[in-house]
N, CA, C and O of each residue as an XYZ file, in Angstrom:
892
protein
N      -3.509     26.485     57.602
C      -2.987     26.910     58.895
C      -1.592     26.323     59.081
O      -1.411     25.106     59.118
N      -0.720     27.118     59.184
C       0.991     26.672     59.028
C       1.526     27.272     60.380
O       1.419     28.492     60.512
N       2.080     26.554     61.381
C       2.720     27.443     62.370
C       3.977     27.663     62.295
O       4.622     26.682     61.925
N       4.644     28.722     62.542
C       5.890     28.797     62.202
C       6.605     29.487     63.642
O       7.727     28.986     63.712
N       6.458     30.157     64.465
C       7.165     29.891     65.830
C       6.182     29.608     66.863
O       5.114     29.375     66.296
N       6.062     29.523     68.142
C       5.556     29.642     69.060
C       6.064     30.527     70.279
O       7.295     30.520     70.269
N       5.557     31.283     71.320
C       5.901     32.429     72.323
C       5.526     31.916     73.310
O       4.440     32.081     73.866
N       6.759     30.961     73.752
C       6.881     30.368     75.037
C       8.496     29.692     75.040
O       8.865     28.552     74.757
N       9.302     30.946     75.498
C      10.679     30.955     75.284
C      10.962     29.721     77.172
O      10.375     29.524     78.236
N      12.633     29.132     76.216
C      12.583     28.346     77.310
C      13.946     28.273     77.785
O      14.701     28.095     76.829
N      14.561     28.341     78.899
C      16.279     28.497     79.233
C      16.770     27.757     78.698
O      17.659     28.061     77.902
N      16.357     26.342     78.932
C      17.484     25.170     78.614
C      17.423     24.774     77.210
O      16.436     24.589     76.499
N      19.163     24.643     76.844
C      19.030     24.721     75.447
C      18.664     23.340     74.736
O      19.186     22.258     75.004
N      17.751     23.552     73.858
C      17.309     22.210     73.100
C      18.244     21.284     72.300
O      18.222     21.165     71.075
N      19.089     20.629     73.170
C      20.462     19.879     72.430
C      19.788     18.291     71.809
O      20.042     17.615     70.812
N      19.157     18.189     72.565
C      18.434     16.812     71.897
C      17.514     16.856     70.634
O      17.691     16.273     69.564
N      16.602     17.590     70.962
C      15.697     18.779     69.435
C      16.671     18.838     68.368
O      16.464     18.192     67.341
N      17.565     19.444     68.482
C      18.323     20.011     67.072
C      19.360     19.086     67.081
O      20.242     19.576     66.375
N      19.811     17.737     67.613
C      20.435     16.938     67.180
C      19.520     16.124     66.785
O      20.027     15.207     66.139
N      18.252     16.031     66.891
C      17.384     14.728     65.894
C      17.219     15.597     64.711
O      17.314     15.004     63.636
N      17.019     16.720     64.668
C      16.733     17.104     63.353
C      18.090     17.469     62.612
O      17.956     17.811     61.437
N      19.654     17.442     63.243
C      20.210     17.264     62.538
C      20.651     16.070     61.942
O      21.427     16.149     60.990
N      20.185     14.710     62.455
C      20.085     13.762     62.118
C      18.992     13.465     60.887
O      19.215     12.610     60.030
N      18.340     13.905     60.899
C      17.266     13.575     59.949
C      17.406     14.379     58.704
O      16.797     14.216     57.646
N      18.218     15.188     58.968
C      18.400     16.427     57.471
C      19.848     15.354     56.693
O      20.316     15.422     55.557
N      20.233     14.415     57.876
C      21.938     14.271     57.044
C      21.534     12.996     56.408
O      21.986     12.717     55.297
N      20.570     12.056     57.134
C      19.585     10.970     56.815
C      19.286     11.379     55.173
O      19.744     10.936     54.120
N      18.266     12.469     55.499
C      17.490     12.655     54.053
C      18.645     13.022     52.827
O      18.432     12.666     51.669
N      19.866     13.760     53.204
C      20.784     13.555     51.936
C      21.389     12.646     51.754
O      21.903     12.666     50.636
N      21.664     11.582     52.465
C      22.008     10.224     52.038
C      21.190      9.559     51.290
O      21.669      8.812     50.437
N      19.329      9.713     51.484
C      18.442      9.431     50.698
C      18.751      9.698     49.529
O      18.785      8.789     48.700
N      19.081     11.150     49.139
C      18.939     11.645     47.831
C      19.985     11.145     46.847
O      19.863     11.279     45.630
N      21.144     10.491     47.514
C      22.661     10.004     46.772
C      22.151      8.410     46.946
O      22.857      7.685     46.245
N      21.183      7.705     47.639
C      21.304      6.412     47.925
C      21.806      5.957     46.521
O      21.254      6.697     45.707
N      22.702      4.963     45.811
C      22.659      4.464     45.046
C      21.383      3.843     44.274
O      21.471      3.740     43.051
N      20.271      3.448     44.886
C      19.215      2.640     44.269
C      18.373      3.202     44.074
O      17.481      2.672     43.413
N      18.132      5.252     44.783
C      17.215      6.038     44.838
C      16.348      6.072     46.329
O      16.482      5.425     47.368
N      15.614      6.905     46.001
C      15.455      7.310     47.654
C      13.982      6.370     47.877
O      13.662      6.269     49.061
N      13.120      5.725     46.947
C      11.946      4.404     47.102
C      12.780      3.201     47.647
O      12.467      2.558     48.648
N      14.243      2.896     46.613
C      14.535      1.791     47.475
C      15.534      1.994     48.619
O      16.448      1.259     48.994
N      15.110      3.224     49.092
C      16.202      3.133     50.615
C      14.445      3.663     51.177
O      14.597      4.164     52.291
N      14.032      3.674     51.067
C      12.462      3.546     51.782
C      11.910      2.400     51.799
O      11.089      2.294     52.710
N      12.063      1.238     50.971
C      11.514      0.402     50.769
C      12.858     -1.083     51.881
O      12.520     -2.152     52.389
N      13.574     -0.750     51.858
C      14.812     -1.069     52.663
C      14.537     -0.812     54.233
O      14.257     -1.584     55.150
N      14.695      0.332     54.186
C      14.454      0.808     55.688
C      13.447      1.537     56.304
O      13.593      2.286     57.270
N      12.065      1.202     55.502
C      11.058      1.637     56.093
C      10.540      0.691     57.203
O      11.315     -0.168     57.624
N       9.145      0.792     57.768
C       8.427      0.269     58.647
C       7.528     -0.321     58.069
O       6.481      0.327     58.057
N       7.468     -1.604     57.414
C       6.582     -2.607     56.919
C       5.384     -3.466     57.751
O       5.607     -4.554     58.281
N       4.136     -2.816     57.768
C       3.412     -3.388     58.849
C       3.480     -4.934     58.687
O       3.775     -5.491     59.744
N       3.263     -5.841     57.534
C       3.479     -7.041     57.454
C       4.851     -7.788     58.206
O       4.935     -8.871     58.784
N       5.595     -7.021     58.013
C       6.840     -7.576     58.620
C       6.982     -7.525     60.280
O       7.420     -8.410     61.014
N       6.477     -6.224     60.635
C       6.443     -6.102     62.181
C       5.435     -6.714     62.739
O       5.334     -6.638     63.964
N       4.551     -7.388     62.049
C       3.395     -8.072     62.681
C       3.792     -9.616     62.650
O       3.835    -10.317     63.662
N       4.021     -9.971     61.610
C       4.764    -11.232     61.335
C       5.993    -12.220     62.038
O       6.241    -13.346     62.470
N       6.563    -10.816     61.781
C       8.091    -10.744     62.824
C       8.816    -11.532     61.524
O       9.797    -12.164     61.916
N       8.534    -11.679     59.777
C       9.086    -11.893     58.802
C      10.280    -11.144     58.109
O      10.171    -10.229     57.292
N      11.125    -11.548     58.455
C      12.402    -10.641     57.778
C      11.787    -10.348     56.092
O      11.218    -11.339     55.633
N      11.839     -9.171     55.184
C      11.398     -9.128     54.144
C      12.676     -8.295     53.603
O      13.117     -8.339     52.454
N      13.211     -7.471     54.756
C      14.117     -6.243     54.107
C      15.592     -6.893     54.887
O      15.739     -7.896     55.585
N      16.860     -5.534     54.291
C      18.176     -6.128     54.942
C      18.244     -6.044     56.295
O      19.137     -6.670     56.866
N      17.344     -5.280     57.024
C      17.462     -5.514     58.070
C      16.705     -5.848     59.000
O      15.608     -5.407     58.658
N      16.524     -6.686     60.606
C      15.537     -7.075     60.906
C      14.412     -5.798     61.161
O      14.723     -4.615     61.291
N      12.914     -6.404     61.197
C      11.900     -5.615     61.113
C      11.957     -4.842     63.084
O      11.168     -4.080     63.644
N      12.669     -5.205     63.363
C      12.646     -4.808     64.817
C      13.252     -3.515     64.590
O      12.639     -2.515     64.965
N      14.666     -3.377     63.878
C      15.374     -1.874     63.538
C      14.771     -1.167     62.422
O      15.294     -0.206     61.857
N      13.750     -1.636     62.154
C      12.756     -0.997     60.701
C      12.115      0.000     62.170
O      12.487      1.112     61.796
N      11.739      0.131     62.901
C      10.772      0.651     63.503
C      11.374      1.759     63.967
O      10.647      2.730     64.179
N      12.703      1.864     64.206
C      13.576      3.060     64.688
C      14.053      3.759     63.164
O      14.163      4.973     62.993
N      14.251      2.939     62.342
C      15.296      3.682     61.069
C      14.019      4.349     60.456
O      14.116      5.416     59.850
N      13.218      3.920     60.567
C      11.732      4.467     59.418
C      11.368      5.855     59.969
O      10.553      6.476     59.286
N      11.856      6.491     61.156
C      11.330      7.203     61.548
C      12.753      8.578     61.542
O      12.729      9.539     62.310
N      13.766      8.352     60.598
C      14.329      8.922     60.495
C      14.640      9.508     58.843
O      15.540     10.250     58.450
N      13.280      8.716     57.923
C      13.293      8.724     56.861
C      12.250     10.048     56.326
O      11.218     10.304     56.946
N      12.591     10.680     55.340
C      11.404     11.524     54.607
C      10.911     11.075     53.316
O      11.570     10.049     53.146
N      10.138     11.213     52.273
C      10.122     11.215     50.996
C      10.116     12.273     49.984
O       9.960     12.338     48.764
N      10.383     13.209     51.108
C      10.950     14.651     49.971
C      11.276     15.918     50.621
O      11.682     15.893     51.782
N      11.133     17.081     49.963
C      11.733     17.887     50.772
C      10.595     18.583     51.456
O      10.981     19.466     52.222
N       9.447     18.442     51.394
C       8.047     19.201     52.205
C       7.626     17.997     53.004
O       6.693     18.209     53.778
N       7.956     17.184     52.987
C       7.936     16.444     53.799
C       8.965     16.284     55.249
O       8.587     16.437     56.410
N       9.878     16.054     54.941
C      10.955     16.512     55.959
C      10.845     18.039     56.599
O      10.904     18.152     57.824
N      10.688     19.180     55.784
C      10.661     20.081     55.925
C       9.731     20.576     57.221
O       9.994     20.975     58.356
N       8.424     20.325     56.410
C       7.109     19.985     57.572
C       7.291     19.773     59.154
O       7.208     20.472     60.164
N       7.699     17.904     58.705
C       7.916     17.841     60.249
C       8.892     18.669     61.270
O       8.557     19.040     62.395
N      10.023     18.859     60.723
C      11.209     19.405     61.365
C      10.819     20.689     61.880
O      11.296     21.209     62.889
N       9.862     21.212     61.083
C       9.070     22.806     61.519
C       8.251     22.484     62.997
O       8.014     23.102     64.035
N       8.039     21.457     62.567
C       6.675     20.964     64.029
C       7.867     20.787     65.243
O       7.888     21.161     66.415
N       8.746     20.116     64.488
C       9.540     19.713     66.183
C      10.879     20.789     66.611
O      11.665     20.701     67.554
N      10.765     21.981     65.338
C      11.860     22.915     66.071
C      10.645     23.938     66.628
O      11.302     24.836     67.154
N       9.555     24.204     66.755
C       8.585     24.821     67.746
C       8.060     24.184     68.238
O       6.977     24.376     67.685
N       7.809     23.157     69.224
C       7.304     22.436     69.942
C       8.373     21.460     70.971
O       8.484     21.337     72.191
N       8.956     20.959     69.977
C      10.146     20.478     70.969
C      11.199     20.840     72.134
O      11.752     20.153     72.993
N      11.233     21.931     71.868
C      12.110     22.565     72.841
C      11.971     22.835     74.191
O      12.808     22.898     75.092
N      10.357     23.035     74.172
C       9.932     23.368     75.739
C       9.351     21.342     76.018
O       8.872     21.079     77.121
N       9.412     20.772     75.503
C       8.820     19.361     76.213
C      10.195     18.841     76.152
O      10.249     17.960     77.010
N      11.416     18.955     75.520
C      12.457     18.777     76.453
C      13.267     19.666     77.493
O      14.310     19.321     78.048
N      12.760     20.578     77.616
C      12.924     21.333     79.040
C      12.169     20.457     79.663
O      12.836     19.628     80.283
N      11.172     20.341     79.724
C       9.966     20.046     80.957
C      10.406     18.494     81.622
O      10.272     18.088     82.776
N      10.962     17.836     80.453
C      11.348     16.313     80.656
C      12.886     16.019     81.197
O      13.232     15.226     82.073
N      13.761     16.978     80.335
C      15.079     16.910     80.530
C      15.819     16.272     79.778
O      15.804     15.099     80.152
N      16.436     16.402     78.950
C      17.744     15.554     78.110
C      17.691     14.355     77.927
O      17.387     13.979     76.795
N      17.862     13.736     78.575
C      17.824     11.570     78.607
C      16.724     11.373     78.358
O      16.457     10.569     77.465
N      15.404     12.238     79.273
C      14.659     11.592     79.257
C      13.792     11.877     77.602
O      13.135     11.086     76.924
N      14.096     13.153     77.394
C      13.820     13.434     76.362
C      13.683     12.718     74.980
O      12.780     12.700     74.144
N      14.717     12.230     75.041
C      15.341     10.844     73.881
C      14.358     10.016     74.079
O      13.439      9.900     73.269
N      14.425      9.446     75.011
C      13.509      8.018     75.222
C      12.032      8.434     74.870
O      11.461      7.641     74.121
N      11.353      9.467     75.250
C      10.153      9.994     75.275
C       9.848     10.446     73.663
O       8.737     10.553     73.143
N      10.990     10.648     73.119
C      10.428     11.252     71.488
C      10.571      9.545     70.590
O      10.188      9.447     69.424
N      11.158      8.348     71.348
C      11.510      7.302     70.369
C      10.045      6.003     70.928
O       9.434      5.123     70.321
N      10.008      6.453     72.142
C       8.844      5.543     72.616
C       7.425      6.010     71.712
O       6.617      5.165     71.327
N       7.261      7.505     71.440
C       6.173      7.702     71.086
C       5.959      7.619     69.776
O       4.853      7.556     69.240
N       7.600      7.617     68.940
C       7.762      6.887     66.977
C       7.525      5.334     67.266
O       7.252      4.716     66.237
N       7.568      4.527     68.482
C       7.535      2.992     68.386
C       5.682      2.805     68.447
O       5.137      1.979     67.715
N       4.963      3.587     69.301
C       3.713      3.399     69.382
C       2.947      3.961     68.384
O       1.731      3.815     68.501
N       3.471      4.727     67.183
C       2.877      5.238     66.293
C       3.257      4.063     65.271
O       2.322      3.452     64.752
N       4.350      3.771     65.007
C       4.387      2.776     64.194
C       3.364      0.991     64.331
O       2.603      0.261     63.695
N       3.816      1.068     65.146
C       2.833     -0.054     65.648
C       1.352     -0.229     65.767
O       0.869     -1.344     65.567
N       0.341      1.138     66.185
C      -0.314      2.009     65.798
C      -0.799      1.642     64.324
O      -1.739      0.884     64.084
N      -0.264      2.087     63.676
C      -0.156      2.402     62.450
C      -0.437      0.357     61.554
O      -1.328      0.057     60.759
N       0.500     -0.438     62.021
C       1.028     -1.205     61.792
C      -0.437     -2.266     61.447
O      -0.842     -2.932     60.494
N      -1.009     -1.859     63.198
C      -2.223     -2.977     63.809
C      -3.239     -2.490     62.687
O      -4.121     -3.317     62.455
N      -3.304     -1.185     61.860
C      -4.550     -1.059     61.492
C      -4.753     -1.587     60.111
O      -5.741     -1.755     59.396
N      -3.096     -1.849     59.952
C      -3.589     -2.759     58.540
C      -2.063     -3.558     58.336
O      -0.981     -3.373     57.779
N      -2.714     -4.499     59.127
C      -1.311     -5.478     59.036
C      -0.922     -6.532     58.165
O       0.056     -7.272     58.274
N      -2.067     -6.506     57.023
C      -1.179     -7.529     55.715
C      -0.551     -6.365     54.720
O       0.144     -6.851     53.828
N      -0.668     -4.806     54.698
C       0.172     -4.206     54.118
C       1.882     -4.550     53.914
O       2.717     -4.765     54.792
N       2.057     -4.513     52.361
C       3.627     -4.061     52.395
C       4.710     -3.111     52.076
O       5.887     -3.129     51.718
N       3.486     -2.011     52.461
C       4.037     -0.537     52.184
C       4.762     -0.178     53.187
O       4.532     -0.456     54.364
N       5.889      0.611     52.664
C       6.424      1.090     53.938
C       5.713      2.328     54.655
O       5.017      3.208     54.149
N       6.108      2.127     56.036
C       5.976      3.402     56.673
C       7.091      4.292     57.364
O       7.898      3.844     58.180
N       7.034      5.645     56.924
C       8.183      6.418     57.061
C       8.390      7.882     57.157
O       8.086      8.496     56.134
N       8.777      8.489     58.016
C       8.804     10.028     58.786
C       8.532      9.835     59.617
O       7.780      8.932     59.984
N       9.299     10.995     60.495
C       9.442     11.260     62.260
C       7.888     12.092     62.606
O       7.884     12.740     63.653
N       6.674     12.092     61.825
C       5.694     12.405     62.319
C       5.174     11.861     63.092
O       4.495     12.643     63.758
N       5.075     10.596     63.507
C       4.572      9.958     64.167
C       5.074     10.039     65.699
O       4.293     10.076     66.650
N       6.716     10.066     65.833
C       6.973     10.712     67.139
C       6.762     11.943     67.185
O       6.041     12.063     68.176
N       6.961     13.191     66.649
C       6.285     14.043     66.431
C       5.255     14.310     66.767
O       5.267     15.298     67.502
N       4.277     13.896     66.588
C       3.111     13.655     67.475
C       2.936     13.409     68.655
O       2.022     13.864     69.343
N       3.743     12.709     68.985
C       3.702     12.475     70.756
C       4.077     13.922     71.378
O       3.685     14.254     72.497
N       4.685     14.558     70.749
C       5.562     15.805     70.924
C       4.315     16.975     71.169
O       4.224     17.706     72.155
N       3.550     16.946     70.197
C       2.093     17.315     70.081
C       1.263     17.317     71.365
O       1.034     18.221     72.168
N       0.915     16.146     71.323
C       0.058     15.537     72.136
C       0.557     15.819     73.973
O      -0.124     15.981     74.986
N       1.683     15.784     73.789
C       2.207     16.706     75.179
C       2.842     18.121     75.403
O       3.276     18.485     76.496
N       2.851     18.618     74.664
C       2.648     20.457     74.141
C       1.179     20.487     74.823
O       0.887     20.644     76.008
N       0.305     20.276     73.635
C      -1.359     20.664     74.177
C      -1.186     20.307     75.421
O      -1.460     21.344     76.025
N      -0.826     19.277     76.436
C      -1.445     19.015     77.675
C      -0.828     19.891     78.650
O      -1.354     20.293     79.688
N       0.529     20.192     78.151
C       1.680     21.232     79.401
C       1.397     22.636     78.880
O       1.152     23.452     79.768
N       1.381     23.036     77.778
C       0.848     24.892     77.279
C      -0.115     24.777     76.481
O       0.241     24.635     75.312
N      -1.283     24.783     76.675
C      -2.709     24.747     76.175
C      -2.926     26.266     75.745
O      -3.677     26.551     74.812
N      -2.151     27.332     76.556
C      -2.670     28.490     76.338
C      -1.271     29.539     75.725
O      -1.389     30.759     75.836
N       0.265     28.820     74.969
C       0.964     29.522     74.914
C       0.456     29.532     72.880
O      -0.024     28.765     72.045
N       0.895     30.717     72.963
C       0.962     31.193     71.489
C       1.439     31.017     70.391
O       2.388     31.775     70.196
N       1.154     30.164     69.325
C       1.628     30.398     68.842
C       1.573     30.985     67.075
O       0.493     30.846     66.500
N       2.310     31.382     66.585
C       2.065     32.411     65.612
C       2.212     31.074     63.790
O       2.973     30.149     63.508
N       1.026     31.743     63.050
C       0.036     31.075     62.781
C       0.148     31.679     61.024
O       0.030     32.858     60.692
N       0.336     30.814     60.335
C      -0.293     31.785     58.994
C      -1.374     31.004     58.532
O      -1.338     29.786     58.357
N      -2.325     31.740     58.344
C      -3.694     31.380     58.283
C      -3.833     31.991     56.336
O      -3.782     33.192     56.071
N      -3.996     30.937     55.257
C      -4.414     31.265     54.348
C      -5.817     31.518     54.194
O      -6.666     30.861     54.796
N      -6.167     32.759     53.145
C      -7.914     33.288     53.309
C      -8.105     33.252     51.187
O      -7.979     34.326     50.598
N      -8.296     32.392     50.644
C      -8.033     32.601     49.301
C      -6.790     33.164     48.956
O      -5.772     32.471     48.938
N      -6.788     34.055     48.752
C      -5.640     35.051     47.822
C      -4.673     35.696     49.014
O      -3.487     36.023     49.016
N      -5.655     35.727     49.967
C      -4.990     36.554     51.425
C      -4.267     35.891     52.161
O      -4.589     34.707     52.258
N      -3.161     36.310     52.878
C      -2.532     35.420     53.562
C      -2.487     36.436     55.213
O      -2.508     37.666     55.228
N      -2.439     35.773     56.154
C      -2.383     36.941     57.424
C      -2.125     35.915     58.713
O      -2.710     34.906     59.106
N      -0.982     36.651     59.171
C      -0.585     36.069     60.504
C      -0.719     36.624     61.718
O      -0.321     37.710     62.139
N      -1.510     35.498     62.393
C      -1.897     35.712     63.658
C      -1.914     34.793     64.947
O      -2.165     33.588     64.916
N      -1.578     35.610     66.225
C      -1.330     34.239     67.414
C      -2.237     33.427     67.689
O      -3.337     33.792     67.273
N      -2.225     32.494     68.209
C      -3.606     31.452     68.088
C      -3.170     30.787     69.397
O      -1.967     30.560     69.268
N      -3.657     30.305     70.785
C      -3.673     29.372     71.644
C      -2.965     27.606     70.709
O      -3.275     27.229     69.579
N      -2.095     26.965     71.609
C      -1.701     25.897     70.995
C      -2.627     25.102     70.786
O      -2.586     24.343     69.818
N      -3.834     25.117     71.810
C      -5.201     24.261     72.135
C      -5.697     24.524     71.062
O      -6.161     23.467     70.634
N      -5.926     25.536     70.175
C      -6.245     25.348     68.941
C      -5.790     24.685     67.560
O      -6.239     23.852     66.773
N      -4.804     25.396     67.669
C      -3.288     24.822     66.753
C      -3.341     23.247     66.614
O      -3.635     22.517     65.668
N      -3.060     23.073     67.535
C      -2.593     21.515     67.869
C      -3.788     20.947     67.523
O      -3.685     20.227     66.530
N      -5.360     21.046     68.195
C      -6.128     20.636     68.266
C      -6.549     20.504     67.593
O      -7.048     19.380     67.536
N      -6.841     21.542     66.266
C      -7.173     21.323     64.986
C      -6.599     20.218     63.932
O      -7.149     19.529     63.073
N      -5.020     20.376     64.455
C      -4.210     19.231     63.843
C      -4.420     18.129     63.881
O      -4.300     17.362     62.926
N      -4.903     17.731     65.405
C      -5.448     16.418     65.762
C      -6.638     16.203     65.550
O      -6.927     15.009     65.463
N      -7.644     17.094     65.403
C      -8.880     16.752     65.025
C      -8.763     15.994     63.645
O      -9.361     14.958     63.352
N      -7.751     16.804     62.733
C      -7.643     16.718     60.850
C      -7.302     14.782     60.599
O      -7.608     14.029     59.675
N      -6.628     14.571     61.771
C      -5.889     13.106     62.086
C      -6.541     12.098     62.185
O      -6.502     11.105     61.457
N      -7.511     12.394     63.561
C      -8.338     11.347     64.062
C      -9.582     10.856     62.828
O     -10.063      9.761     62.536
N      -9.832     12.485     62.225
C     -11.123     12.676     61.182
C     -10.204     11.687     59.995
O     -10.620     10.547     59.788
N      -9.477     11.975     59.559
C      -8.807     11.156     58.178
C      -8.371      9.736     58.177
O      -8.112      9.016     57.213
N      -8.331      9.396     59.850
C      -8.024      8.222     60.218
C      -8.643      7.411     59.896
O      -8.307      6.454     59.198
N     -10.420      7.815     60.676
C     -11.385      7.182     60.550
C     -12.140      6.973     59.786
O     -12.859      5.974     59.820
N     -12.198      8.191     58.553
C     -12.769      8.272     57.842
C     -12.607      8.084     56.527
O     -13.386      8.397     55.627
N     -10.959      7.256     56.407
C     -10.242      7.226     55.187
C      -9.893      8.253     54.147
O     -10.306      8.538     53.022
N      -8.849      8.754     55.072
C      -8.103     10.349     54.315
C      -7.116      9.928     53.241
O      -6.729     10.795     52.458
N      -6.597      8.478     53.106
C      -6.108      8.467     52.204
C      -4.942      9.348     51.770
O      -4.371      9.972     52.665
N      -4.625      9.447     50.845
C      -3.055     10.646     50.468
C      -2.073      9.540     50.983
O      -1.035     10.179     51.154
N      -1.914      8.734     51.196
C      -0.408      7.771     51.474
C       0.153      8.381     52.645
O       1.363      8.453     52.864
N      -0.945      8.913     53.551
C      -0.267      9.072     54.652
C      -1.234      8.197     55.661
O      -2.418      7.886     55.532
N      -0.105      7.860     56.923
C       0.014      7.238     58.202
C      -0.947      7.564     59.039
O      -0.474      7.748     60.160
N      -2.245      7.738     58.987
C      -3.159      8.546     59.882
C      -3.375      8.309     61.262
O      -3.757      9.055     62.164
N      -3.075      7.208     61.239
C      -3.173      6.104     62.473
C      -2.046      5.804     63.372
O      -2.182      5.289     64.481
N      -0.651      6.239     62.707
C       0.557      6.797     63.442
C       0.312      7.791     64.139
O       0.627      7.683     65.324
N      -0.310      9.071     63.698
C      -0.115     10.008     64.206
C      -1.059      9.829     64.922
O      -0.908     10.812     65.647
N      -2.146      9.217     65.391
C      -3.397      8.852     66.464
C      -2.404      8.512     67.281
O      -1.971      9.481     67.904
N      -1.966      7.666     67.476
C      -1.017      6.605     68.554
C       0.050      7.494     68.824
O       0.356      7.416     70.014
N       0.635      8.184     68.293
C       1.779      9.139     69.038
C       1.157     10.155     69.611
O       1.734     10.477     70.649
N      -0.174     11.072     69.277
C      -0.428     11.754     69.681
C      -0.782     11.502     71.140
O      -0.376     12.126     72.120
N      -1.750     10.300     71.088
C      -2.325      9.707     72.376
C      -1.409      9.442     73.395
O      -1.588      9.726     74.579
N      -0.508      8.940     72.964
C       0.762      8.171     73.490
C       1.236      9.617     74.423
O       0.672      9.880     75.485
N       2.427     10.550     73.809
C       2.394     11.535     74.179
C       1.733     12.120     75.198
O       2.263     12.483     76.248
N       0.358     12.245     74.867
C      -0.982     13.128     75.763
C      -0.731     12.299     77.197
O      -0.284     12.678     78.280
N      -1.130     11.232     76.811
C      -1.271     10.402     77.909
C       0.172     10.257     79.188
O       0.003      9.944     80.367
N       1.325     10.532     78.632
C       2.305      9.498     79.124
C       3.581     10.928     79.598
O       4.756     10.785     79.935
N       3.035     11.809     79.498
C       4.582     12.831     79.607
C       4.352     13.283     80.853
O       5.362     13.715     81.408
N       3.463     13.320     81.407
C       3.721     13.543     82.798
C       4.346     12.436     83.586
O       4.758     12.775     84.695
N       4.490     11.291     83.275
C       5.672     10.329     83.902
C       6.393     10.257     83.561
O       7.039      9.278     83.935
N       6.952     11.050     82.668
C       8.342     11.506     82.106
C       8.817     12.759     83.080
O       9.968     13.049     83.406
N       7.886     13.250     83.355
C       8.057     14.651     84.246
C       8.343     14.349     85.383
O       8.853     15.273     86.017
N       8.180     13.096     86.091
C       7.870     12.824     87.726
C       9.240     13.015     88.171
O      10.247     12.627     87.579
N       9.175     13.748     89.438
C      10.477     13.979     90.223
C      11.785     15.132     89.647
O      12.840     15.487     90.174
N      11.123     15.484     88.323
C      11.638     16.658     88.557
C      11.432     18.234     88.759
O      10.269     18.637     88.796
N      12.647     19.297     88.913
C      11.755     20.593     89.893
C      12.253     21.390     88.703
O      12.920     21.059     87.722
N      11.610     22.787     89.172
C      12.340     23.919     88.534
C      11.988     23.964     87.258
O      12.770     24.500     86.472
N      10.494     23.305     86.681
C       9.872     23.543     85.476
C       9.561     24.370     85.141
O       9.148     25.206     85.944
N       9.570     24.681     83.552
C       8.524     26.032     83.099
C       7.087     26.199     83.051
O       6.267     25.346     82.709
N       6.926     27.068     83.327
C       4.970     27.149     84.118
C       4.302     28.532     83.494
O       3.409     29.002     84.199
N       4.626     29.301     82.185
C       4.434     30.518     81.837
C       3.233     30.301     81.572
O       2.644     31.382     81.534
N       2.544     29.431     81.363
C       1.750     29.318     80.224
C       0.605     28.417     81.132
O      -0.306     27.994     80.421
N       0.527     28.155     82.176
C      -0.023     27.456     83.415
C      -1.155     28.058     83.451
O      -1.968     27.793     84.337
């Protein structure tokens, strides 16, 4: 299940959206030229749960700016790719709903609680952790709660068959988060962050309507 747009068009233009992801595309080609290779500029500027728990300097920079830079990192090109798909259909209408400034703060608060998240569940690790999925998720997690019922369009693989069709986000999303919480708990393994994306999602779900407070003239199509 791959989503590739969603049908819940929104006035205000997504300047914050497509400046993180143009940040993260110029990020990932600096990866690819790093002099040392793109493990040791991951291993540099990732999110080291040992270190953020510790509060142990291990890398060049302190583990406090590991928690912002890690989340601007990919490890390849379906990786980057991926997320950037999630947050150029989803993002756009939760920074309408929030607004610009607040927007920023709301997509970096919910990469700090995923990392950390992430961090608590296994904190003598010294792997890094790294991709904007984890804020991403928060992004998620407040999509489902503001358009539960907007559309979006879906390629659904069937074996050999491939066929696209609209699907409620409450599904979409929900399924996504079900795949999360299930791999979290159940040790999904694959070298991914399962437990990031729990904590941003939650984070998100929980927290964007006080991002919303006091302002008017929201989008409601999908209400």
């Amino acid at each position: 299940m791959i989503p590739y747009k969603d049908d819940n068009p929104t006035a205000t233009p997504p300047y914050v959206t497509v400046s993180i992801i143009v940040i993260n595309c110029l990020v990932f080609v600096y990866e690819l030229i790093y002099p040392s290779g793109l493990r040791r500029f991951a291993l540099d500027y990732g999110a080291i749960p040992y270190s953020l728990v510790s509060f142990r300097r291990i890398q060049p920079i302190s583990p406090f700016w590991t928690i912002f830079t890690s989340m601007f990192i990919h490890g390849g090109f379906l990786h980057i790719g991926g997320n950037m798909l999630f947050l150029w259909i989803f993002g756009d209408n939760i920074e309408a709903e929030v607004g610009h400034l607040r927007f920023i703060f709301f997509y970096l608060l919910c990469g700090v609680v995923a990392v950390y998240t992430f961090a608590l569940t296994d904190p003598a690790s010294i792997k890094p952790m790294i991709g904007a999925s984890g804020a991403i998720a928060g992004v998620l997690g407040a999509y489902i709660l503001l358009f539960p019922r907007a559309q979006v369009y879906t390629i659904i693989f069937l074996g050999i068959f491939v066929q696209i069709i609209k699907l409620p986000a409450l599904v979409v999303i929900g399924f996504w988060a079900f795949l999360q919480f299930l791999n979290g708990f159940f040790g999904g393994g694959g070298g991914i962050a399962w437990f990031a994306h729990v904590g941003g999602f939650l984070f998100g779900l929980l927290t964007v309507k006080l991002f919303m407070s006091g302002r008017k003239g929201r989008i409601r199509r999908w209400r």
